[in-house]
N, C-alpha and C positions, 0 to 999 in steps of 0.2 A: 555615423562612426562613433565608436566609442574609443576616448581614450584615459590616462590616469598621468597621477604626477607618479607615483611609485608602484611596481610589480614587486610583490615579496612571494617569496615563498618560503618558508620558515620548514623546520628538517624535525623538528621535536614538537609535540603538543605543548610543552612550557613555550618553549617559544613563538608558536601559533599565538596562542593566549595574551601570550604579553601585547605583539605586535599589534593584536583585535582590542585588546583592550586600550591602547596609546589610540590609535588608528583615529584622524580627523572623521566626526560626521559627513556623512556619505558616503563613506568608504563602504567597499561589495568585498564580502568573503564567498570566496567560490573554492569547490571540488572538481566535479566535471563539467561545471561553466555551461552546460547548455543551454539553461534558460534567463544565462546573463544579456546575450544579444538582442533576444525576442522583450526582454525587458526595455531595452536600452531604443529598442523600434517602440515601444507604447506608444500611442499617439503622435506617433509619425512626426513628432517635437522637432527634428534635425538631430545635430552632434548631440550627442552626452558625454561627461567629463565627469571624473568624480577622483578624490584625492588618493585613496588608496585600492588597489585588491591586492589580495592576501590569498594565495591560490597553497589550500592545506595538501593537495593528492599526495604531496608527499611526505605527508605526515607518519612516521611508522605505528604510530600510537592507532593508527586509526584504518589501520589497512587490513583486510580478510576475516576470519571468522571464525566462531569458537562454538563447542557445543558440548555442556555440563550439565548433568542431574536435570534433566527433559526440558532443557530452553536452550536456545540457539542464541547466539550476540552475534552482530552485525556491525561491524565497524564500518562508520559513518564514509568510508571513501568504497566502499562496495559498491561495484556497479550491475544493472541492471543483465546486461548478458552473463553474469557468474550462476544466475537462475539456469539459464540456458546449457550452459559447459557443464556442470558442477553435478556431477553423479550424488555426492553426500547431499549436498543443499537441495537438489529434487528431491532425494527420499526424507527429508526431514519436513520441508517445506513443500507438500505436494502443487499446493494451487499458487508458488511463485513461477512455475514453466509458461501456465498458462495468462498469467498477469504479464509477464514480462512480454512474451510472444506479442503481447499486442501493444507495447510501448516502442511509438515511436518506429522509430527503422534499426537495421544493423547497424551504422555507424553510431547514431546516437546512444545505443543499450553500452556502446563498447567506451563510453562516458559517460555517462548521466548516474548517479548515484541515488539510492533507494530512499538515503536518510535527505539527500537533495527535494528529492518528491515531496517529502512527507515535510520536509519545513516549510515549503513554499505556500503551505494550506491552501493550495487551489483546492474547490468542491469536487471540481472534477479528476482531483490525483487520483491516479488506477493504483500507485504502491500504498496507500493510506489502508485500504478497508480490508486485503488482505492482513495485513498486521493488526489493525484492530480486531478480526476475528482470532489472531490466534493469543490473544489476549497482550499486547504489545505492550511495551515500554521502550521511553526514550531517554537515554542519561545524556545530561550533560556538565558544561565543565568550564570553573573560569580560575581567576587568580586569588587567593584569598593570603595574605599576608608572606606573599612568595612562594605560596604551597598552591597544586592544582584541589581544586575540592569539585566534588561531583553530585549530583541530585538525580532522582530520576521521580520520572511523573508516567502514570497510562495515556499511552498517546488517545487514547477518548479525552482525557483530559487537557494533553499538550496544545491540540487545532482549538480554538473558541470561536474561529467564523475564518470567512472569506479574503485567505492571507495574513491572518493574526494567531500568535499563538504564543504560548507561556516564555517562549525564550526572552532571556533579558537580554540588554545590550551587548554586555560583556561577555557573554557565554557562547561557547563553542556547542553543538550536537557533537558525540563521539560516538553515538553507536545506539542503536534498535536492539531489542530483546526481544524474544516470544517466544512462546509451548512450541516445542520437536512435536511435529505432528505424525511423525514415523507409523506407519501403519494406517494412515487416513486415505483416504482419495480426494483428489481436490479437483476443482474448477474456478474458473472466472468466464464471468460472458461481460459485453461491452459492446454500444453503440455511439456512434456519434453523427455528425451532419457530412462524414465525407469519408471516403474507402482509406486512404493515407493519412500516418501521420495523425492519426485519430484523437481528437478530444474530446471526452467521455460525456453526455446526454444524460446517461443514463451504467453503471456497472456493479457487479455482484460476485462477491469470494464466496466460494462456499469448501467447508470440509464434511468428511462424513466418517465416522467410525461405525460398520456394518457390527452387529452383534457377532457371539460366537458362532452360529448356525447360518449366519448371514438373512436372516428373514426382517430381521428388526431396524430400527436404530439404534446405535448405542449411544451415541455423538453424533451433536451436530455445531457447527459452527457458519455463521451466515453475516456476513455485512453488506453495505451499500454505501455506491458514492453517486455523485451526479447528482441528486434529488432535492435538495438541500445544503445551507448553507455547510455545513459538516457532514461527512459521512456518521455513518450510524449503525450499531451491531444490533440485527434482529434478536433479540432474547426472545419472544413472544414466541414465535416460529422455533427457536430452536428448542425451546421448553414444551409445545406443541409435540412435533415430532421423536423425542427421547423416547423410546419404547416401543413406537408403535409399530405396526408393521409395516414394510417395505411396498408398498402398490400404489400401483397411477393415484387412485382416489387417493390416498393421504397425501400425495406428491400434489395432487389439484386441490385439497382444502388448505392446505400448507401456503399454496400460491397464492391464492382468494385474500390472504390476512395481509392486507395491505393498507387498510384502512388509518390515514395520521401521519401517514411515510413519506410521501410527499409532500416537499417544504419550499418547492422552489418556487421560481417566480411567472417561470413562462415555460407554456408546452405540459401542462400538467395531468390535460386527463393521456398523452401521449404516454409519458414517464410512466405512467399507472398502469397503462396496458402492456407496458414491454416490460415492468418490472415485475407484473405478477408471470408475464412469459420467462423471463430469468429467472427468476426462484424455480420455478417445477423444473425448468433446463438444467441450470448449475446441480440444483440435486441429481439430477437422474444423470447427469453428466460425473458428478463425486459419483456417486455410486458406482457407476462404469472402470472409474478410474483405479478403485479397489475388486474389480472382479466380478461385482452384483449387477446385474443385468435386468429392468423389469421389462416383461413382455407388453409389446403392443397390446393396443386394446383388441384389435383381430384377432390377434394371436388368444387372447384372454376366451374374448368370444366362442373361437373356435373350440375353446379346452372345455368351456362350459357346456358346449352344443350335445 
């Protein structure tokens, strides 16, 4: 059981702030609280107590989302199903349908927040690597002589490892940023050790911007989680592909470039062989998803015959 000396929940980000910042060590600041109980089970310890939570969801500062001069802002109490509902946020954000699709269950997407994921720096967050492919950032926000003051860092920079990242004590996340990727097609692929409830082995964002003619690439955008202590944005593959033309064979020398990418500890030549399967998938799957179709190799075969 988990219990606390005080439940707050504060109506203003000033006053979020203050109360996180007074707030006795051990105190838990939650939004959709999902992964406060599975914390509180760790090590199957018994009871857990802790002096304060601070529950923000109903912060207005920090609720729904904005979209100016080709970057979207995400306010840090956004939950995981507004991917799912949200006509605008699918077309800007193509490959958050399919990230989201595979978090968790319905009840949990209709709580769990995106900026929740992405603080918790598990290796295996599935909202992490989309964001770092569309070149993310994370602001955040504390008390600075009465005044809220804000920072923001690339969330390639914000995770440093396994549950640690740039946030300092005092400081609140209020919200993700990232490239509108309007006109892309997107994907996610994702495995884990079990059909529910899935935690990620192995996963892969991908975006694609098809040329004018549709034969090329024009864009690409690709990350990974699961494999390593941090996820990690493919540059190598995506600087690879810029140009070239759309068919199986670039799609399978594209996959092959794996070599350094796996970082993790156990299950490694596994990781390696579903990762280079993900890569040609998630592309040929972005692709699809804007309209560009590549033909089977039969099909190929047949056309040559």
């Amino acid at each position: 059981m988990l219990t606390c000396d005080q439940y707050l929940m504060p109506a203003t980000l000033g006053e979020a702030l203050a109360q996180w910042a007074g707030a006795p060590p051990g105190s838990r600041l939650v939004a959709g609280a999902t992964d406060t109980l599975p914390w509180a089970r760790e090590g199957r310890a018994g009871d857990v107590h802790v002096p304060a939570v601070i529950d923000v969801s109903k912060v207005a500062e920090l609720q729904d989302y904005e979209i100016s001069s080709g970057r979207v802002r995400l306010g840090a109490n956004l939950v995981l199903q507004r991917f799912l509902s949200d006509d605008t946020l699918k077309a800007h954000l193509p490959c958050m349908p399919y990230c989201a699709v595979w978090f968790a269950d319905d009840q949990i997407r209709e709580q769990a927040t995106l900026v929740g994921n992405i603080v918790n720096a598990s290796p295996a967050a599935d909202g992490t690597p989309p964001i770092l492919a569309m070149n993310g950032t994370i602001e955040m926000a504390r008390l600075a002589g009465g005044e809220v003051a804000r920072r923001t860092l690339p969330v390639a920079d914000f995770v440093t490892g396994p549950g640690a990242t740039m946030l300092a004590d005092d400081e609140i996340v209020t919200a993700v940023e990232c490239d509108s990727m309007a006109g892309y097609g997107g994907a996610f692929e994702k495995v884990g050790q079990r059909r529910s409830l899935v935690i990620s082995t192995v996963c892969t964002a991908c975006l694609v911007k098809p040329s004018a003619d549709r034969t090329a690439f024009q864009d690409v955008r690709l990350a990974i989680g699961g494999v390593g202590p941090v996820p990690s944005r493919l540059t190598q593959i995506e600087e690879f592909l810029k140009n070239r033309p759309v068919t199986r064979d670039i799609l399978r020398q594209a996959s092959q470039m794996t070599d350094g990418l796996i970082n993790s500890r156990t299950r490694r030549a596994y990781r390696r062989d579903v990762l280079s399967g993900f890569i040609e998938r998630a592309l040929e799957d972005a692709l699809a998803d804007c309209g560009v179709h590549i033909p089977s190799d039969s099909v190929r075969e047949a056309a040559n015959a």
